[in-house]
Each structure stands twice: as structure tokens, then as C-alpha cells.
KEVO-579360 format. One record per residue: x, y, z of N, C-alpha, C, O in turn. Coordinates in nm, 3 decimals, padded with zeros to 5 digits. Example, Ala and Ser with C-alpha at 12.3 -4.5 7.8 and 13.67 -1.06 7.14 Angstrom:
! KEVO-579360
SITE    n.c1    n.c2    n.c3   ca.c1   ca.c2   ca.c3    c.c1    c.c2    c.c3    o.c1    o.c2    o.c3
SITE  01.319 -00.569  00.780  01.230 -00.450  00.780  01.320 -00.330  00.780  01.424 -00.332  00.846
SITE  01.285 -00.225  00.708  01.367 -00.106  00.714  01.290  00.003  00.787  01.341  00.114  00.804
! end
This chain:
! KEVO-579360
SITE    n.c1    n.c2    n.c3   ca.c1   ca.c2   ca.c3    c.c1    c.c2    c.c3    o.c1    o.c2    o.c3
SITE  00.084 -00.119  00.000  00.000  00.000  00.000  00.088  00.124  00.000  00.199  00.121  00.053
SITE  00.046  00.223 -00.052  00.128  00.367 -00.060  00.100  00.459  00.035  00.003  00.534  00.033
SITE  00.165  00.455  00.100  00.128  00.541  00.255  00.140  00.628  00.201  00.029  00.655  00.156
SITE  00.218  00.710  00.168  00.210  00.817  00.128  00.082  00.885  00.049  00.023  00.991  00.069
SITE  00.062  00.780 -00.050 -00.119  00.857 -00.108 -00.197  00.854 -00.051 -00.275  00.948 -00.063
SITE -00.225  00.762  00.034 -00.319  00.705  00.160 -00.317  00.854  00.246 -00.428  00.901  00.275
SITE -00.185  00.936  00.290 -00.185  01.032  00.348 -00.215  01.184  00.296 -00.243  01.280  00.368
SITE -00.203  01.184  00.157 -00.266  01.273  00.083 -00.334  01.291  00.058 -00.377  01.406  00.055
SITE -00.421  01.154  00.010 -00.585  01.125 -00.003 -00.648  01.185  00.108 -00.742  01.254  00.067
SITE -00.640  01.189  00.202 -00.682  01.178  00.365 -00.649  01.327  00.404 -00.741  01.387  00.459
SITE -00.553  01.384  00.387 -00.557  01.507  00.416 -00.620  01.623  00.345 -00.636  01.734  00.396
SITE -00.659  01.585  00.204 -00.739  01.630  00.116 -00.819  01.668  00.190 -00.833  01.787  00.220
SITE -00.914  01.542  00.251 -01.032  01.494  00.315 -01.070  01.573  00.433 -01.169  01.645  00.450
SITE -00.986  01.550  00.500 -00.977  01.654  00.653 -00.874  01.750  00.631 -00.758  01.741  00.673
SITE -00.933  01.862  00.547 -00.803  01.965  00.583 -00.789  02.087  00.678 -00.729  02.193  00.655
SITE -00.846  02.056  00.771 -00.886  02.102  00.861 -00.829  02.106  01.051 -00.805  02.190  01.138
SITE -00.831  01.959  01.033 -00.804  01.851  01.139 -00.636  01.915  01.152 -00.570  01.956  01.056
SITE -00.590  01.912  01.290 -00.497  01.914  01.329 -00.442  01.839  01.425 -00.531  01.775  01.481
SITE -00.327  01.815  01.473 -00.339  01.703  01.632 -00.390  01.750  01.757 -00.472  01.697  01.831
SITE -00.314  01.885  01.771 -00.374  01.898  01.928 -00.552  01.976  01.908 -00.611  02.010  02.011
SITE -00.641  02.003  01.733 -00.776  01.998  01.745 -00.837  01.867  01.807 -00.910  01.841  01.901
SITE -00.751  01.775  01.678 -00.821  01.606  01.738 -00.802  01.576  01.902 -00.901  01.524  01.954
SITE -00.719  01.596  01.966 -00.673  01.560  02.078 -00.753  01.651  02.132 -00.866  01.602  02.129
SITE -00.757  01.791  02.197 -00.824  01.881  02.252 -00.771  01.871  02.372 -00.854  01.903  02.457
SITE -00.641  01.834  02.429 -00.504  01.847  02.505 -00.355  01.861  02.450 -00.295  01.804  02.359
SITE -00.326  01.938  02.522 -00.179  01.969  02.465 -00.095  01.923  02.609  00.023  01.900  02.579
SITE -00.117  01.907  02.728 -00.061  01.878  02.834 -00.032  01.754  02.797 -00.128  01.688  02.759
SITE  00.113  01.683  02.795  00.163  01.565  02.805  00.085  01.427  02.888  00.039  01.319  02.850
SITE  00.098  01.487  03.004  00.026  01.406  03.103 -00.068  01.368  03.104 -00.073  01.245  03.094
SITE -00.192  01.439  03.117 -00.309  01.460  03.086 -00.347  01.362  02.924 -00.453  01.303  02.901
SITE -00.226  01.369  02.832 -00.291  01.292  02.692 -00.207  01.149  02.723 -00.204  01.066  02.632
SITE -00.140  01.121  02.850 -00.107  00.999  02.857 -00.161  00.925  02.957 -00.133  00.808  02.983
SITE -00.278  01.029  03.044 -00.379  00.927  03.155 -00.489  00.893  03.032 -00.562  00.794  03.042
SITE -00.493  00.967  02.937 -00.612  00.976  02.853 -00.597  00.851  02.770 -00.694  00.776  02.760
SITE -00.461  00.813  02.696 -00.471  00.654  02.625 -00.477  00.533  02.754 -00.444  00.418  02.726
SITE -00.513  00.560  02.872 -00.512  00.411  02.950 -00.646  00.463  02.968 -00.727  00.372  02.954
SITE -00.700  00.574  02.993 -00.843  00.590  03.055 -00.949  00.571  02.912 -01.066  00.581  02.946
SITE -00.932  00.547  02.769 -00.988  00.567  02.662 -00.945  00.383  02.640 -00.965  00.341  02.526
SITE -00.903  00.308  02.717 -00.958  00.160  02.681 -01.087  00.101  02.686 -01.165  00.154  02.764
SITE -01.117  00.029  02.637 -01.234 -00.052  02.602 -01.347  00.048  02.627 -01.442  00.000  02.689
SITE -01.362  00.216  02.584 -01.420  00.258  02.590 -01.444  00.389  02.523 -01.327  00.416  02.496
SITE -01.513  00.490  02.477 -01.526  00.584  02.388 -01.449  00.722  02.471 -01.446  00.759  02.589
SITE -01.406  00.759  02.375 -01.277  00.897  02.397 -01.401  00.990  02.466 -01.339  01.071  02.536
SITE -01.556  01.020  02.480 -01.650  01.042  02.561 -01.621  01.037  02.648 -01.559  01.132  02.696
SITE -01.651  00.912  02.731 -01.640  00.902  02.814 -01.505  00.880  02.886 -01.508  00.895  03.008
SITE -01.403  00.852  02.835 -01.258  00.894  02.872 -01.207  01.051  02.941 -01.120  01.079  03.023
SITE -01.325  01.149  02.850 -01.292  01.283  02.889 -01.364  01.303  03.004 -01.321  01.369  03.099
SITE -01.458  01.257  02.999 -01.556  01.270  03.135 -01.519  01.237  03.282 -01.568  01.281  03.386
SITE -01.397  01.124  03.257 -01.301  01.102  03.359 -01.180  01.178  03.386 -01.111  01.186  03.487
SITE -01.171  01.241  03.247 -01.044  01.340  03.265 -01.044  01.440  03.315 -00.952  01.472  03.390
SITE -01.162  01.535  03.285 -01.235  01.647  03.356 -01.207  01.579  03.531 -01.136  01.620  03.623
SITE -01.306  01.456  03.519 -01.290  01.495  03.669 -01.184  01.464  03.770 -01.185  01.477  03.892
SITE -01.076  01.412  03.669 -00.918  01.446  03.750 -00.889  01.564  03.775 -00.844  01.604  03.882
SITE -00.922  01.661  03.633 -00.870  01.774  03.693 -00.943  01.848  03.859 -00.917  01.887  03.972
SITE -01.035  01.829  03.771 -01.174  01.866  03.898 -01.067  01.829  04.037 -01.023  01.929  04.094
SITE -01.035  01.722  04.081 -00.977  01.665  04.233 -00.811  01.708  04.227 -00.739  01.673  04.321
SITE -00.756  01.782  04.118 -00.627  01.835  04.104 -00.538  01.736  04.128 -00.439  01.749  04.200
SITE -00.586  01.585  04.039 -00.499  01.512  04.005 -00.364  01.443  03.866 -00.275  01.359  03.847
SITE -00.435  01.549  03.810 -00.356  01.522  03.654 -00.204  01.560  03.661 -00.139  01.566  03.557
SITE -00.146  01.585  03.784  00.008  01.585  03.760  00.138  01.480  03.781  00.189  01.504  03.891
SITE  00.163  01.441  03.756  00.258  01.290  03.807  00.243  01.250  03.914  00.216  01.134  03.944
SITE  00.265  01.368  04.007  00.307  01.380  04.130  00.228  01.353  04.232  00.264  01.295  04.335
SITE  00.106  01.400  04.205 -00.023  01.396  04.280 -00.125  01.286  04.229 -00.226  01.241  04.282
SITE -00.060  01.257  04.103 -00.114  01.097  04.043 -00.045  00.958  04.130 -00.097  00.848  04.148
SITE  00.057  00.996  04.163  00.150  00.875  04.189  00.119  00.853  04.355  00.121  00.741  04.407
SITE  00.091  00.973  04.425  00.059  00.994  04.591 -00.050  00.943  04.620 -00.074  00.867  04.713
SITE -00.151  01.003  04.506 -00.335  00.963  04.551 -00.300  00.813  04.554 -00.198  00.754  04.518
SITE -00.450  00.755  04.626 -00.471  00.605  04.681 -00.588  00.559  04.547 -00.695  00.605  04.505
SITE -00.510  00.460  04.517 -00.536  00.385  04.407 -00.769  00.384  04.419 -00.848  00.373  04.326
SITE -00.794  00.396  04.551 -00.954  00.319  04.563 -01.024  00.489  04.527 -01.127  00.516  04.467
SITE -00.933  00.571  04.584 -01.013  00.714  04.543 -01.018  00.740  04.452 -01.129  00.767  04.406
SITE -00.897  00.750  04.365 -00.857  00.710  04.197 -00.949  00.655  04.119 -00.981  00.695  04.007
SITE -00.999  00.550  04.185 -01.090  00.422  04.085 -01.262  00.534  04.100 -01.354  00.544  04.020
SITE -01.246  00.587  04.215 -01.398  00.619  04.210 -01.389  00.785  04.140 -01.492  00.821  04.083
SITE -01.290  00.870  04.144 -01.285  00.955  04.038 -01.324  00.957  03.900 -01.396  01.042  03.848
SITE -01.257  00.831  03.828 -01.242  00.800  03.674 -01.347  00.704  03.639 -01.336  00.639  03.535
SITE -01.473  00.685  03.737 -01.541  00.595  03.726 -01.624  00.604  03.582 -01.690  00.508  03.543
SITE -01.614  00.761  03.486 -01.716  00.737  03.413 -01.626  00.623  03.271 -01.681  00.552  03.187
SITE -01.498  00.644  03.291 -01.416  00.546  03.180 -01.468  00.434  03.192 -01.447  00.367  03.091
SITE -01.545  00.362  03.293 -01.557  00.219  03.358 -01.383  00.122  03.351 -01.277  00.178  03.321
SITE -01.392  00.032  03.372 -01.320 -00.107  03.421 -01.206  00.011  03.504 -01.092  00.043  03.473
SITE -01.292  00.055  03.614 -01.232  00.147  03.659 -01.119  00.135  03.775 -01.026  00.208  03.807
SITE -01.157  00.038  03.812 -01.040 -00.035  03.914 -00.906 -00.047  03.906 -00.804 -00.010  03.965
SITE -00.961 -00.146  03.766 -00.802 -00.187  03.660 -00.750 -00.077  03.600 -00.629 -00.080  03.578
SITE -00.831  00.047  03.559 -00.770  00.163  03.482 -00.688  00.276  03.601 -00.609  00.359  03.557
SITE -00.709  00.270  03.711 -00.667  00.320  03.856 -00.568  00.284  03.893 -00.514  00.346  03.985
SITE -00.501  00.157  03.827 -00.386  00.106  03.912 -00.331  00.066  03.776 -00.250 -00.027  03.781
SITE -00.359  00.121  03.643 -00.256  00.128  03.525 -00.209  00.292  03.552 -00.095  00.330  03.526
SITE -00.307  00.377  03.604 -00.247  00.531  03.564 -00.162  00.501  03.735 -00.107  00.605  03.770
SITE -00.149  00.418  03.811 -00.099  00.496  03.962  00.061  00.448  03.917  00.162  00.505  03.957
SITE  00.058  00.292  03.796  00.224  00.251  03.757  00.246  00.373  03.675  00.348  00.434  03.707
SITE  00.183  00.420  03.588  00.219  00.494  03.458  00.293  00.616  03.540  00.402  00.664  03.510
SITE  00.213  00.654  03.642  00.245  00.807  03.721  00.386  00.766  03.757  00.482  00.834  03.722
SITE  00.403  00.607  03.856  00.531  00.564  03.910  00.659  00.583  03.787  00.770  00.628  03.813
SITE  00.620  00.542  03.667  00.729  00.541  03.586  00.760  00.670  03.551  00.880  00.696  03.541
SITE  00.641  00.799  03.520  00.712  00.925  03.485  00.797  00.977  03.580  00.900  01.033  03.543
SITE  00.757  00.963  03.756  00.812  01.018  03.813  00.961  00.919  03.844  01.064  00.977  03.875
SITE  00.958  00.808  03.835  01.131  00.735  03.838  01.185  00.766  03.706  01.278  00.692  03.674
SITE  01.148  00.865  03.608  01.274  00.888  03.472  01.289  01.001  03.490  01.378  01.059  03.428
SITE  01.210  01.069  03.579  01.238  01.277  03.603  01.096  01.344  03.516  01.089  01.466  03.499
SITE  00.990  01.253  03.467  00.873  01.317  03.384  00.938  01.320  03.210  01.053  01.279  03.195
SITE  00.885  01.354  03.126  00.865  01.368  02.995  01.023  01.467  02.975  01.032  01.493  02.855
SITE  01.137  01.522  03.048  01.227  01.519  03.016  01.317  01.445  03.008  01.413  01.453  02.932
SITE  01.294  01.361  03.090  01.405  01.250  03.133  01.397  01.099  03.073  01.481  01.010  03.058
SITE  01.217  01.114  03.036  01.222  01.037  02.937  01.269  01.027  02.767  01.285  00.933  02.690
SITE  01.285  01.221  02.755  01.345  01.220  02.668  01.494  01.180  02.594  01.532  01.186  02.477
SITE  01.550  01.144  02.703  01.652  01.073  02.616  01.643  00.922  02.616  01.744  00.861  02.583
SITE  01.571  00.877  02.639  01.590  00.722  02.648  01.532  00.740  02.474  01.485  00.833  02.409
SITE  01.570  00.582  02.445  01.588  00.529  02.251  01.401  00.488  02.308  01.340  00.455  02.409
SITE  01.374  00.522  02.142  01.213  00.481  02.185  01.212  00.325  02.217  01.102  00.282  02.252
SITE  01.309  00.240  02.211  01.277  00.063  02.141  01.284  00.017  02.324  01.247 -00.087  02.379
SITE  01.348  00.145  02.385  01.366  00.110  02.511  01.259  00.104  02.623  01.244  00.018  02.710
SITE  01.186  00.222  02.597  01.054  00.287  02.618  00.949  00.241  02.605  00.862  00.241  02.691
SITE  00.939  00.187  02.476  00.831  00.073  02.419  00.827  00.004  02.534  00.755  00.015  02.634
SITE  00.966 -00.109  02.488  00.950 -00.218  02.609  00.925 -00.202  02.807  00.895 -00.261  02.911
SITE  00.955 -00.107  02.759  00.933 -00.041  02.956  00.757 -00.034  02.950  00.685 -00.091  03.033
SITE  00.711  00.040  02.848  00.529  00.057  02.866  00.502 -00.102  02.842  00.408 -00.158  02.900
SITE  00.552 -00.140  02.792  00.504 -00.315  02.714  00.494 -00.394  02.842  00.421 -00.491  02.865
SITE  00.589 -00.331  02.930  00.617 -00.447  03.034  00.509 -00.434  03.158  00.474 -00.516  03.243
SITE  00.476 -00.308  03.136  00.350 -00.254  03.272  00.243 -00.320  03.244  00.193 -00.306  03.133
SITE  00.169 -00.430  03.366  00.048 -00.453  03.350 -00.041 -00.338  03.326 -00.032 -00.237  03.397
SITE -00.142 -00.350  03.212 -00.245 -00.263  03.192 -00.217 -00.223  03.051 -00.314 -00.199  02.980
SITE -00.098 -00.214  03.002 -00.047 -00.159  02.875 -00.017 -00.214  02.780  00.093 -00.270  02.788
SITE -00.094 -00.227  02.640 -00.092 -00.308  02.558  00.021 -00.238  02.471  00.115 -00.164  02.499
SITE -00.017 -00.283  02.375  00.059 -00.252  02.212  00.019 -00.089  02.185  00.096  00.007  02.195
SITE -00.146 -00.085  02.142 -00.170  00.026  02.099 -00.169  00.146  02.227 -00.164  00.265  02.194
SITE -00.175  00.112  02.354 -00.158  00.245  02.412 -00.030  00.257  02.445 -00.001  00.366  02.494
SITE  00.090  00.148  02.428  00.219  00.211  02.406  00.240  00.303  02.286  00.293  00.414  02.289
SITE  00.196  00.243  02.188  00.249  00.339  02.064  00.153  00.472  02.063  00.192  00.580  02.021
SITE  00.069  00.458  02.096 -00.011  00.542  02.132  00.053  00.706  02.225  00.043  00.826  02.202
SITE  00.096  00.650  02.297  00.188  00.695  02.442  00.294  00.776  02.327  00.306  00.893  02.290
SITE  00.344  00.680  02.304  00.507  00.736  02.198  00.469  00.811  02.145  00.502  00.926  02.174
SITE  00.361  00.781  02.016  00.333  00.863  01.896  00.305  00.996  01.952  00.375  01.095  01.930
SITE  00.224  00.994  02.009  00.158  01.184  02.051  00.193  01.232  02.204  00.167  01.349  02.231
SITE  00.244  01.156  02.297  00.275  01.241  02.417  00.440  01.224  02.381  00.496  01.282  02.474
SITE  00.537  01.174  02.295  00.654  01.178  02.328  00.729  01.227  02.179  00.836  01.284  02.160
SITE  00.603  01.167  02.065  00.662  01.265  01.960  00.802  01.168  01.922  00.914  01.194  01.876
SITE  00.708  01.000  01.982  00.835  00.939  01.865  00.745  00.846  01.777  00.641  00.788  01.807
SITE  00.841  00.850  01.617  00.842  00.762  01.548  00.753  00.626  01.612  00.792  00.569  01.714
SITE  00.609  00.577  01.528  00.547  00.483  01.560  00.412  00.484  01.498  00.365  00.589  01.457
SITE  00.359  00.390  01.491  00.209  00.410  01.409  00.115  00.295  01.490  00.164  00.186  01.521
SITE -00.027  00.332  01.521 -00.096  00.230  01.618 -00.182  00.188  01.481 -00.224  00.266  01.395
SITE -00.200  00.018  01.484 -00.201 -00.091  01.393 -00.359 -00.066  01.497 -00.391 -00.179  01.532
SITE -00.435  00.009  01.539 -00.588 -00.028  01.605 -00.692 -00.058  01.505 -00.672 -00.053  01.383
SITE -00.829 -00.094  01.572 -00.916 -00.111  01.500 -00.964 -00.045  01.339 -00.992 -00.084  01.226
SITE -00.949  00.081  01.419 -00.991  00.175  01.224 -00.857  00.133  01.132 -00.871  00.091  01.017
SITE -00.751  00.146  01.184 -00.588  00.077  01.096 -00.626 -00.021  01.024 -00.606 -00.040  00.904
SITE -00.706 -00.110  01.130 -00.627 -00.281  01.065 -00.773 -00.302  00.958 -00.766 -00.366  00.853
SITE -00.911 -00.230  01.009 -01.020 -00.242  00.902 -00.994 -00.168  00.783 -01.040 -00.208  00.676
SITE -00.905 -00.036  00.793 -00.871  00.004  00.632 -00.821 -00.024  00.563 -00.837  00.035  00.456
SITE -00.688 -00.174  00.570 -00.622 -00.189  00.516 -00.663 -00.329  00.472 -00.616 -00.374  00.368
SITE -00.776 -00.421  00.568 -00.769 -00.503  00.487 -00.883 -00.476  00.433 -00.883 -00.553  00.337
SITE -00.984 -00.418  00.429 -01.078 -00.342  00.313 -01.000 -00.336  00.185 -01.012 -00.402  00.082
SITE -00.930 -00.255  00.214 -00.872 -00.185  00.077 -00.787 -00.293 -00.008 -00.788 -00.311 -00.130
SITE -00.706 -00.370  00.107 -00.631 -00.476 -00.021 -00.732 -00.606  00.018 -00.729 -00.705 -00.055
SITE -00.794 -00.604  00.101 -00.858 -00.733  00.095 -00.783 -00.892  00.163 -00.816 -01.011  00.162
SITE -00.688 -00.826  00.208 -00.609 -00.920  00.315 -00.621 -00.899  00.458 -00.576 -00.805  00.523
SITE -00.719 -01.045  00.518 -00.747 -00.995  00.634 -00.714 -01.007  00.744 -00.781 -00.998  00.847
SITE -00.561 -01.037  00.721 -00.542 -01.130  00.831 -00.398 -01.088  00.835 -00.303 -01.163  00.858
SITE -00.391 -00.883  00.795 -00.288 -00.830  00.875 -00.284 -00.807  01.080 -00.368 -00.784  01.167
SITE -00.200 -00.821  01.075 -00.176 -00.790  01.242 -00.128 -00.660  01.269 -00.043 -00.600  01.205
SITE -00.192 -00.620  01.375 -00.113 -00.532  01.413 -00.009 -00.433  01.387 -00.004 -00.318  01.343
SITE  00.092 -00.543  01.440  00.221 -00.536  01.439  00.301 -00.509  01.261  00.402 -00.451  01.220
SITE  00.201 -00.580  01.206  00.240 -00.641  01.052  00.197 -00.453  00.982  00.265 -00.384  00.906
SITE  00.109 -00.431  01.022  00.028 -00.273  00.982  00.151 -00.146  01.003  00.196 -00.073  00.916
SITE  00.188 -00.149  01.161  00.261 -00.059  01.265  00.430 -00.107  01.146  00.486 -00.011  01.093
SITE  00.472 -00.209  01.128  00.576 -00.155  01.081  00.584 -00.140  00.943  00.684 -00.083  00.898
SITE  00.474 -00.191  00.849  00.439 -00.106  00.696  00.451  00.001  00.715  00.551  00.037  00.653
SITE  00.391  00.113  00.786  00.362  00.217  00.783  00.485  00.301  00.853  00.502  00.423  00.843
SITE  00.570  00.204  00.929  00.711  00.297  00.957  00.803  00.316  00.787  00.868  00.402  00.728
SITE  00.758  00.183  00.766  00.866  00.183  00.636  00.791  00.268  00.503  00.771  00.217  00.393
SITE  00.767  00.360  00.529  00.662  00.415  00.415  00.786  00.530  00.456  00.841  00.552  00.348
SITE  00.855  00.612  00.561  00.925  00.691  00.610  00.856  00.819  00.628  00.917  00.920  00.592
SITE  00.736  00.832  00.680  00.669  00.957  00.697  00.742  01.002  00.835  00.780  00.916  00.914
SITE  00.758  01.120  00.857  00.801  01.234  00.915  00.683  01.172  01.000  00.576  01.122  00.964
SITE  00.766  01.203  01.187  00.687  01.151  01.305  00.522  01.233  01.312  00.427  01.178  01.367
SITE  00.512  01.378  01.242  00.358  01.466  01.283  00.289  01.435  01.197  00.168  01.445  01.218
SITE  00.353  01.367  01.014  00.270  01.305  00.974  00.215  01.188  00.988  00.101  01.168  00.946
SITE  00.294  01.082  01.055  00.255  00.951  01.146  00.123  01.023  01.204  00.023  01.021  01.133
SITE  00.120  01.091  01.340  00.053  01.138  01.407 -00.095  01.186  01.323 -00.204  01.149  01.366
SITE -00.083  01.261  01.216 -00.177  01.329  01.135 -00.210  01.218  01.011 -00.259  01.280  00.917
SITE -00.200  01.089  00.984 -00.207  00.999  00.940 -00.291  00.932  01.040 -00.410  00.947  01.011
SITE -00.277  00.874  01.129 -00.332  00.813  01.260 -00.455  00.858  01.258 -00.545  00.785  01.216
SITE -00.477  00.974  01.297 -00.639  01.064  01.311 -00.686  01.085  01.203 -00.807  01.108  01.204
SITE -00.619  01.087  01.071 -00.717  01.091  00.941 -00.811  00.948  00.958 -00.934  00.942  00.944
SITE -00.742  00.864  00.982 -00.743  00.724  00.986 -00.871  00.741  01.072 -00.960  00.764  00.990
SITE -00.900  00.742  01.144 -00.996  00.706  01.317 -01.127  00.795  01.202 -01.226  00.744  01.150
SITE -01.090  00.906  01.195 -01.212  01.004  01.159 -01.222  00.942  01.010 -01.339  00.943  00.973
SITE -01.139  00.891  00.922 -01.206  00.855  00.826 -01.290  00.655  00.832 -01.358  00.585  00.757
SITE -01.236  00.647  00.949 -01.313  00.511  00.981 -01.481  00.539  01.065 -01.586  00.476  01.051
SITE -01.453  00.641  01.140 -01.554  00.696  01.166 -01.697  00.776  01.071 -01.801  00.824  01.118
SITE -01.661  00.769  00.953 -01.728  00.881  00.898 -01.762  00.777  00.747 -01.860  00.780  00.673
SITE -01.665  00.708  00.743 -01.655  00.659  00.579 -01.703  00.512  00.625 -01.809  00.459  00.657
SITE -01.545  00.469  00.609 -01.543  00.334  00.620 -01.558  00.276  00.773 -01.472  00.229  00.847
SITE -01.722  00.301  00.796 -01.747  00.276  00.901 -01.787  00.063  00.929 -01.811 -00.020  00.841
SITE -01.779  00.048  01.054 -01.811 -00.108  01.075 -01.883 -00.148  01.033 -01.858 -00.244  00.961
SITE -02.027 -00.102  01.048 -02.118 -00.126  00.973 -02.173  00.002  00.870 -02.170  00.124  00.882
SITE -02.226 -00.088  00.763 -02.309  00.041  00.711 -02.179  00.113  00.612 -02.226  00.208  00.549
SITE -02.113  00.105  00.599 -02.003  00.215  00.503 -02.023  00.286  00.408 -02.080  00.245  00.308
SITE -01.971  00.431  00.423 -02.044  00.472  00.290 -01.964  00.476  00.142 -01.957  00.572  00.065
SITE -01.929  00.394  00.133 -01.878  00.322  00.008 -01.854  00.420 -00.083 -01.744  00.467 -00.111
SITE -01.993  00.457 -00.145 -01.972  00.554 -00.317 -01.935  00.696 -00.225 -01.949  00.792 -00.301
SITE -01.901  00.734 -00.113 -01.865  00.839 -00.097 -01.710  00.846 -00.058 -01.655  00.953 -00.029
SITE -01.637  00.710 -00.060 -01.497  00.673 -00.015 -01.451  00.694 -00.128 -01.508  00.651 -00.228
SITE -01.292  00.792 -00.136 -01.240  00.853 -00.251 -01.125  00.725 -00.239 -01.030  00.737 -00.316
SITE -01.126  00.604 -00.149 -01.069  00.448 -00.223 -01.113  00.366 -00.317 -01.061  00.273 -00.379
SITE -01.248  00.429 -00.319 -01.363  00.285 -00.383 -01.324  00.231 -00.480 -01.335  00.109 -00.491
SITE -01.265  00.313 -00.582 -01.204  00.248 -00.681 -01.121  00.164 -00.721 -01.114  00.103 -00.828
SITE -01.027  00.164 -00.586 -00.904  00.027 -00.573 -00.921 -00.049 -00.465 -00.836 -00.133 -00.433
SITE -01.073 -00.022 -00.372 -01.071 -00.089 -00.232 -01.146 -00.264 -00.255 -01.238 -00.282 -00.335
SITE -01.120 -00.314 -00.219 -01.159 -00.527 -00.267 -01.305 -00.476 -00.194 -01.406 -00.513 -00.253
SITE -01.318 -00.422 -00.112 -01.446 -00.430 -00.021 -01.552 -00.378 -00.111 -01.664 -00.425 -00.129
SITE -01.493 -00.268 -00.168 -01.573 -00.152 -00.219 -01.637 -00.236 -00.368 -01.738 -00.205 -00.430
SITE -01.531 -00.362 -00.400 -01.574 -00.414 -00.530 -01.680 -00.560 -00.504 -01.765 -00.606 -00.581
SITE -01.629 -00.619 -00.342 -01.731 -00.728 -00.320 -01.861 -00.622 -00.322 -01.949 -00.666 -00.396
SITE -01.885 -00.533 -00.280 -02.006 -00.509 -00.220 -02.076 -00.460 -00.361 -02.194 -00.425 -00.363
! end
């Protein structure tokens, strides 16, 4: 696939869209309680928990890492699996504050970093790269749901992974903000177009080379 047209196509599309519009945080912290608090659940209700961190003047490492994991859980309750998401942000807080915060993580190699989020219970694949891509501004691409449905739509192979997606799309060599601005074309054009169900097909500017677009 041509990442690169894929990213032109798409920015055509949304030319509008920016990262920190899509995001609607620019605070580091705050957009890295937000990929553990936005699991198995809508970026809605993720914010609704985020608000009310700030609300209890918990969104800083420091005061993330001190608070008690049970007050935590009943703060962020509107994210739900709120327990388990309480005691992923109380490690996440532990690790910013043992590297010195988002400077000190800045020099570590991302491959290092990865494996440090990889290794924390609570933290998968996509909210590591997730983590990297937009709170640290490294090199990485998340292989998630809208990813892995556009690509095998489009070539009709369905049984890319992840992983198999995340490093196509390194080797395409896009510049890390177009990674980032690639990513969110992606979500909003899975959202809008090539939705799960229902897709709106004759209005997808792929249709013409997408396998899906030709079964249907």
C-alpha cells in the first residue's frame, strides 16, 4: 500500500483537522492518563473522567503517583473497568516520576521505552504506541481497530496484524507529525466513511481500488 497517497488522499479529506484539534489536550500528562483511561471505551467518556481528575487536582505525576489507588478508581469511574484503569495510571504516574517526567524520558531510545510501557500490566501494544506517537513525539504508528479495518478493506487481506500494519507504515518513512496526522485521518475517516457497519462506500475517494468496495 502507498502510505504516502493514503496520506494525501486523507488530508485532502480533513483539511482542517490538526493534532492537538483532534486531541483537545496539549498537556503531556493529561494525553497519557487519557490513552489508558480511553480503553475498552469511547474517547467520551474517557474525557468525562479526565475532567474529573482535573476537577480533584490530580492530573500531575506527582499527585497521580501519591493519591490512593480506591479514590482514583472512584474519580475515573465514568471510563468504567475502573479499578483496573486506577492502578494502570498509579504505575504509569510511578514510571514518569522514576525517569524525572517527559524530560528524562526524553533521552531514552524509543525501542527502550516501548518495552518499559510493554512491560506494565495494563499496557498493551496500541496504548504504548499510542503513548510514543503523541505524548513523546516518537516515530510509531498504532495498527488499532480503524488501521487494521482500512487496510484489509482496501487490499482485501485480512489477516494483517497489528504489528504487521505498525511496521508497513514505519517503512513508508513519513516524518513523526505526519505519522501522528495519518493516525487521526485514519480514526475520523473510519468513523465517517469506512465505518463497521453500514459504510459509505460511493462516498470513499478508495472505492475504486478498495476489494471491499468491489465485493459489495
Amino acid at each position: 500500500m502507498n502510505w504516502q497517497r493514503v496520506y494525501d488522499v486523507l488530508a485532502h479529506l480533513f483539511p482542517a483537522l490538526s493534532v492537538s484539534r483532534w486531541w483537545g489536550i496539549d498537556d503531556p500528562y493529561e494525553r497519557s492518563w487519557g490513552c489508558v483511561l480511553v480503553q475498552n471505551t469511547t474517547w467520551h467518556n474517557a474525557s468525562l473522567a479526565l475532567n474529573r481528575l482535573r476537577e480533584h487536582g490530580l492530573t500531575s505525576i506527582v499527585y497521580m503517583s501519591e493519591v490512593e489507588v480506591d479514590r482514583l478508581a472512584q474519580v475515573i469511574r465514568p471510563a468504567g473497568f475502573y479499578s483496573r484503569k486506577a492502578e494502570t495510571l498509579k504505575r504509569l504516574a510511578a514510571w514518569w516520576v522514576r525517569h524525572g517526567g517527559v524530560e528524562g524520558v526524553e533521552s531514552l531510545k524509543t525501542g527502550r521505552i516501548r518495552r518499559e510501557l510493554l512491560g506494565m500490566k495494563g499496557i498493551g501494544e496500541e496504548t504504548a504506541d499510542t503513548l510514543l506517537l503523541y505524548v513523546l513525539d516518537r516515530k510509531t504508528f498504532i495498527g488499532d481497530q480503524y488501521s487494521r479495518r482500512f487496510v484489509n478493506r482496501v487490499t482485501g487481506e485480512k489477516k494483517r496484524t497489528y504489528d504487521a500494519i505498525r511496521r508497513e507504515v514505519l517503512a513508508a518513512g513519513l516524518k513523526t507529525h505526519d505519522l501522528q496526522l495519518l493516525h487521526a485521518y485514519i480514526v475520523e475517516f473510519g468513523k465517517q466513511f469506512c465505518r463497521k457497519r453500514n459504510p459509505d462506500c460511493p462516498a470513499c475517494p478508495f472505492a475504486e481500488y478498495c476489494h471491499y468496495s468491489f465485493r459489495g
